[in-house]
Every structure is written in C-alpha cells, then in structure tokens.
C-alpha positions in Angstrom: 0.0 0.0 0.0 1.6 3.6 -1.2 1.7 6.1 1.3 -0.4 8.5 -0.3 -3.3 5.4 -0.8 -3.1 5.2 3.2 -3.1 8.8 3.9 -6.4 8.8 1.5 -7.4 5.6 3.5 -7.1 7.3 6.8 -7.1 10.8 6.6 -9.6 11.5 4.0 -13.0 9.9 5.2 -12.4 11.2 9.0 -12.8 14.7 7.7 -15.5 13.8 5.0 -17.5 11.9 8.4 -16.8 15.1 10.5 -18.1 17.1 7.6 -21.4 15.6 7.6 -21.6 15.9 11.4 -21.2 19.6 11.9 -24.0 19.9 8.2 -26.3 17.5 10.4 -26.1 19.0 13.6 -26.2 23.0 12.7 -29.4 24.7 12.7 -31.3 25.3 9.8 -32.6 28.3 11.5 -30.6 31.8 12.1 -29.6 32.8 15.6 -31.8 35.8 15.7 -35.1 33.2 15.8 -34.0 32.5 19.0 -34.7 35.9 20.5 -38.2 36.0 21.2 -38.1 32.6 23.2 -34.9 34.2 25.0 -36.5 37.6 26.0 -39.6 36.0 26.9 -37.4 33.7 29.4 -35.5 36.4 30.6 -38.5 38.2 31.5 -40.1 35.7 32.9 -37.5 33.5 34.7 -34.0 35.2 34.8 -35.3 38.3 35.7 -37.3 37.3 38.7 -35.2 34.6 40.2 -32.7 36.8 40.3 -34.4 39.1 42.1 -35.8 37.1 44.3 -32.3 36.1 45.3 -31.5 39.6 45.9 -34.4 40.5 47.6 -33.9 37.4 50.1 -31.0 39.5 51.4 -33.1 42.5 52.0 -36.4 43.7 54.4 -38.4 45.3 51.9 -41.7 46.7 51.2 -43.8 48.0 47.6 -41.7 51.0 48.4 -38.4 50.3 49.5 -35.9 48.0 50.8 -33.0 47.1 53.2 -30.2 45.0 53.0 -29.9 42.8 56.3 -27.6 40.1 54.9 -28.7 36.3 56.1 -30.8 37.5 58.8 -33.7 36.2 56.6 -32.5 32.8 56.4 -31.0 32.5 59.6 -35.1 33.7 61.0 -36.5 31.2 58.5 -34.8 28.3 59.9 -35.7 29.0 63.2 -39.1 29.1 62.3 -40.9 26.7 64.8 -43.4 25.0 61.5 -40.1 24.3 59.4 -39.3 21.3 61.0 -42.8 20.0 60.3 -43.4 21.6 56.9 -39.8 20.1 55.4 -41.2 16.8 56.9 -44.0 17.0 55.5 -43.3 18.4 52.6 -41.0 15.4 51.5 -44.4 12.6 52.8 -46.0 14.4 50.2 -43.9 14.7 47.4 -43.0 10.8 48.1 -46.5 9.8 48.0 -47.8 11.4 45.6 -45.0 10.6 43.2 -45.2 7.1 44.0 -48.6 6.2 43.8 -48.9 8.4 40.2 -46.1 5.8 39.0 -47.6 2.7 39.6 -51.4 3.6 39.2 -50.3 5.5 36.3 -48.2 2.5 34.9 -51.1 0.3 35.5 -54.2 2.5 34.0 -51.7 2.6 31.1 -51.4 -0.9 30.8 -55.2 -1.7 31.1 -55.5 1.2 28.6 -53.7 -0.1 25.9 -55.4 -3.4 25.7 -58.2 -4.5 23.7 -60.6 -3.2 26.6 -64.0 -2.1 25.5 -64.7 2.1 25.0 -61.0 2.4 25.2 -60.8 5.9 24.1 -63.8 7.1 26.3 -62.1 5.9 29.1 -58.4 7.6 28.4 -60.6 10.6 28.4 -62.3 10.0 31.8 -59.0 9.5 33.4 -57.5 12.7 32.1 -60.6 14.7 32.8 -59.5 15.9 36.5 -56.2 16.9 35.2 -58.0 20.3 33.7 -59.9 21.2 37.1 -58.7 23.5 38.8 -57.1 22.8 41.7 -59.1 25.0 44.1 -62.2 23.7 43.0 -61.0 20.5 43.3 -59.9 21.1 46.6 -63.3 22.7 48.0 -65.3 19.8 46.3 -63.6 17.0 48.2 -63.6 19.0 51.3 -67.6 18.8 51.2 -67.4 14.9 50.2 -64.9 14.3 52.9 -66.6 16.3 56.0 -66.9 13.8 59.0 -70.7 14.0 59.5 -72.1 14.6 56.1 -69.6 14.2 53.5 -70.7 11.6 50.7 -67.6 9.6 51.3 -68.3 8.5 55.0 -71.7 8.1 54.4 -70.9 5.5 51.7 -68.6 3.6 53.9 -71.4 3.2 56.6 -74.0 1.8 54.3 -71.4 -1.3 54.2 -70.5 -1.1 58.0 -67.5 0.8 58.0 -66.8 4.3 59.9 -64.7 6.8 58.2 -62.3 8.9 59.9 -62.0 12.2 60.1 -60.3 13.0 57.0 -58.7 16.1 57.2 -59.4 17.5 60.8 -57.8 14.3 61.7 -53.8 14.9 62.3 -53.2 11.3 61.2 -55.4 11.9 58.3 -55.7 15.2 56.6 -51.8 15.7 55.0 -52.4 12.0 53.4 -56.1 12.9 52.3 -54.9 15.8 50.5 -52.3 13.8 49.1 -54.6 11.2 48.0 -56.9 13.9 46.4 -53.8 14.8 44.9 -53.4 12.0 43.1 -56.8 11.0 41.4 -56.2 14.8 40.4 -53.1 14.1 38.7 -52.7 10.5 37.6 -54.6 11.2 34.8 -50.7 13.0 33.4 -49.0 10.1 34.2 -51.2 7.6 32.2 -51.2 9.7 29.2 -47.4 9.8 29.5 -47.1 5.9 30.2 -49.2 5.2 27.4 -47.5 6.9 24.9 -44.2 4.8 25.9 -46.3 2.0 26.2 -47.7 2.2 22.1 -43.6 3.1 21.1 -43.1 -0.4 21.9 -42.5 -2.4 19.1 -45.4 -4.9 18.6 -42.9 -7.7 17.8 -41.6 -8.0 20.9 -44.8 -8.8 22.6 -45.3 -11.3 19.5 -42.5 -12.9 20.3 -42.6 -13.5 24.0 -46.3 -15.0 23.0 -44.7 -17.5 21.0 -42.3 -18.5 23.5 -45.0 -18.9 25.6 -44.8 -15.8 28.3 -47.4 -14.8 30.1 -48.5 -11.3 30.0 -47.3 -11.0 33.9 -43.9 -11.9 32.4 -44.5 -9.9 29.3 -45.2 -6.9 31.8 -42.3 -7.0 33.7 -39.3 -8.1 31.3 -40.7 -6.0 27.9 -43.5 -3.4 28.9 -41.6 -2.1 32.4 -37.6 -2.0 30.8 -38.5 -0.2 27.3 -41.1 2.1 29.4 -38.5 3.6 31.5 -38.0 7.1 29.8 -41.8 7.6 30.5 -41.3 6.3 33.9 -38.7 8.8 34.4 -40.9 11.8 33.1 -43.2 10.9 35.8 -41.3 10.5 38.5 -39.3 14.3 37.9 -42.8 15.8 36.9 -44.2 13.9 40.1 -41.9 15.2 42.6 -41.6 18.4 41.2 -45.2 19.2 42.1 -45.2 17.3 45.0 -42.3 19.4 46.9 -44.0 22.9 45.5 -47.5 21.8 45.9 -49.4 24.6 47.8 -52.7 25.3 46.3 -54.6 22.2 46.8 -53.1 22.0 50.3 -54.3 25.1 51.3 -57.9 24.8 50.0 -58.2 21.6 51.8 -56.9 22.1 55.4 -55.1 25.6 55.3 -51.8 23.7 57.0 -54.2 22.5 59.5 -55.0 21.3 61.9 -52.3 23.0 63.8 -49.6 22.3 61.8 -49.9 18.8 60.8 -50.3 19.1 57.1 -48.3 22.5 56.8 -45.9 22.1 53.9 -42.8 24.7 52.9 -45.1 26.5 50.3 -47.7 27.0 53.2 -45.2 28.2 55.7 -43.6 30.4 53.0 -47.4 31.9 52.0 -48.4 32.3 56.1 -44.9 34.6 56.5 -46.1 36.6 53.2 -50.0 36.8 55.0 -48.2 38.4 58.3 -46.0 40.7 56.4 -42.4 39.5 56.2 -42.1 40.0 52.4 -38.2 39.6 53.0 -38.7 36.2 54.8 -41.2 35.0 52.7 -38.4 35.5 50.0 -35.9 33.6 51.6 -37.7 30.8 52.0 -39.0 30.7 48.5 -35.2 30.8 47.6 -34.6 28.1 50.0 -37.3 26.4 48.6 -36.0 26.9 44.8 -32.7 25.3 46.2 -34.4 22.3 48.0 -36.0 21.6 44.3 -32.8 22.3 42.4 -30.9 20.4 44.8 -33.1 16.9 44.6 -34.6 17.2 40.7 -31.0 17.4 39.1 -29.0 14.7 40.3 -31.8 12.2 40.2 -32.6 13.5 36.5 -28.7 12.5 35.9 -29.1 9.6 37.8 -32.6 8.2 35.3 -31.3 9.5 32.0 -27.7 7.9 32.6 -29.8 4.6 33.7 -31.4 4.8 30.3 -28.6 5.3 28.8 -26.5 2.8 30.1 -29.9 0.2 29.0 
C-alpha cells in the first residue's frame, strides 16, 4: 500500500465523516429566531429569580428596601413550622410521586389493551387533570366532612366508619395527598401510554410464541423499554409534590395545627403576616431544595437509560 493510498485511507474519510456531522447538527434556522423565546425567558425567569435572590437579602416593602444580609435565612430556619413543613413536605412529594407511578403505569397498561370504550375511558381519566385545583380542593372538602360528607356516608352503608379525614392529624396531609393524586394521575397515564404504544409490537409477538405470560410480558418487555416515561413521571411527580401549595391550602389551610403544613404554606403564612423579605428567603430556599433533589436524580434516570 503507497503512502499516499493510506493517507487517503485514513485521513480523507475522518474529515468527510466530520463534515457531515457539523451539516447534520447546525441549525437550519438563524440565531436571531431565538430571541423572542430568549427575552420571553429572561422576563419571565432570569429576571425574577434573580431578584428574588437579591431580595432574600433584604427587608423590603412596595416602596423600599433594606439589605440585612442572612438574617432572613437565619429567622427562617428558626421558624418553629419548618421542622414539620420540610417533613411533610418530602411525605407528600414521596407519595404522591409514587402512587402516580404505579397507578399511572397500571391505568396505562389496562388502557392499551383491547378493553371495551378504550378511548372514552383515556378521556375520563385525564378529565381531572383540567380542574382547577381549588375547586377541586373545595369539592372534596364537602365529600370528605366527618358528618355529612358523601364519602363517610358510603362507607357506613357497608358497615365501616370513616375517619375524620382532614381534621384528623393522622389523616388530613395523606387525604390531601390522596386527592392529589386521582387529580393528577390522569398526566402520568397519558405519558405511560405513549411509551407503552412506542413499543414495538414484535416484541410482545415474540414473547407469545415462547410462551410468556402477559405478567412476564409486563415485567421483562412493557416495564424495561417504558423507563424514559417512567422517568418523566417520577421528575414531573416530585416536582409538584415538593411545591404543591394550592390544593393543600384549599383543603386544610396547613391545619389542623400544623400537621399538614408544607414549605409552600409556611412560606405563603410569613407573606400573610408581612415578612415580604422572609417569605423570599424561603422561597429561595425552597427553589434550592427543588434544584438540589430534581437534578441529580434526572442525571441519575437518563444515565440509567442510557447505560440500557
């Protein structure tokens, strides 16, 4: 082989390959069509975390402000409902994300079978995801009243006495989780169900003719492929379950005392009293909280998918 046939061997298709990358992976669009989707971001995230951060540094009013350093955060962690609300705060999140995850996975799976009204059904199930979440929150606080909510009267037609759901301390932060979750398991089966129909059909055909069952079938085909879905869920999941505020506070207000008080509702009960500058810090603290949890875990699925 001449040297100039191995140069041409080795040199010439590298850059020919690299070529092609960089034509493949530029944008077809100029840089400028980026602009409006980066001031409206600006505006409406840079801009305003930003000064939130400053602002947690200050005691200000509409008017005016004062820088006071960390006093903020060193007040907010001696607030005596932190303890409780971070607690809580993280039950929440936790059961709300898991329960959306397997119902969700589960609804998808019935909902993808050769069930009858198939469609009507995926549309039932999604339905609560468009209430909002106050009225959603002030309905089920009438059907879960002790004395003449719809839900304990149903249970003592067949002998059973329900609990007071959410003036119960044992009850009311996992009834307003549980309300959470017929309210928003409706996202995760629409998510599960579109990984669910990107399965390739001839996998399943061929675990039939080996003779799996669908319980096999399930677990070594539809649960492995469906795992980017099952990651979207889980991030979307505890996202709202760590920020969740308005349902909580239509429901039980924090109450009672502080037993279903979450961050968000001792952040909003500092605002209600005054301390905008507090109030700030702990949404900051919050933000971090969030940041500090979503990212590495979002890492942690992605590289897990990768790795499959």
């Amino acid at each position: 082989m001449t040297t100039s046939t191995a140069t041409t061997l080795q040199g010439a298709p590298p850059r020919r390959t690299e070529v092609r990358k960089r034509s493949k992976t530029k944008s077809p669009y100029p840089y400028w069509f980026y602009l409006p989707a980066a001031v409206v971001y600006t505006a409406l995230f840079l801009v305003p975390t930003f000064a939130s951060f400053f602002f947690s540094f200050t005691r200000w009013t509409l008017t005016d402000f004062t820088f006071i350093g960390l006093d903020n955060f060193v007040q907010f962690f001696q607030e005596p409902a932190l303890l409780k609300g971070l607690t809580n705060t993280f039950i929440y999140a936790v059961v709300t994300a898991s329960l959306k995850v397997v119902l969700g996975m589960l609804l998808a799976v019935l909902l993808t079978s050769q069930i009858i009204a198939r469609g009507y059904l995926r549309s039932v199930i999604f339905f609560p995801v468009l209430l909002s979440s106050i009225g959603v929150g002030i309905v089920f606080t009438v059907l879960m009243d002790p004395n003449n909510g719809m839900i304990n009267e149903a249970l003592a037609t067949i002998g059973i006495q329900g609990p007071a759901w959410l003036t119960d301390p044992a009850w009311a932060l996992i009834s307003v989780a549980l309300v959470d979750v017929w309210k928003g398991v409706g996202l995760a089966t629409v998510i599960y169900i579109a990984g669910i129909v990107s399965i390739p059909q001839e996998y399943f055909e061929a675990a039939k003719m080996d003779g799996a069952s669908s319980v096999k079938s399930f677990f070594n085909i539809t649960l492995p492929l469906a795992r980017p879905a099952t990651a979207t869920v889980i991030i979307l999941s505890l996202i709202g379950g760590l920020r969740s505020f308005d349902l909580i506070w239509a429901m039980t207000k924090g109450g009672p005392g502080f037993t279903s008080d979450v961050i968000a509702s001792v952040i909003f009960k500092q605002y209600q009293a005054g301390f905008y500058g507090l109030s700030t810090a702990g949404n900051v603290v919050l933000f971090l909280i969030v940041t500090a949890i979503i990212l590495p875990l979002s890492t942690f699925l992605n590289r897990k998918e990768v790795d499959q």
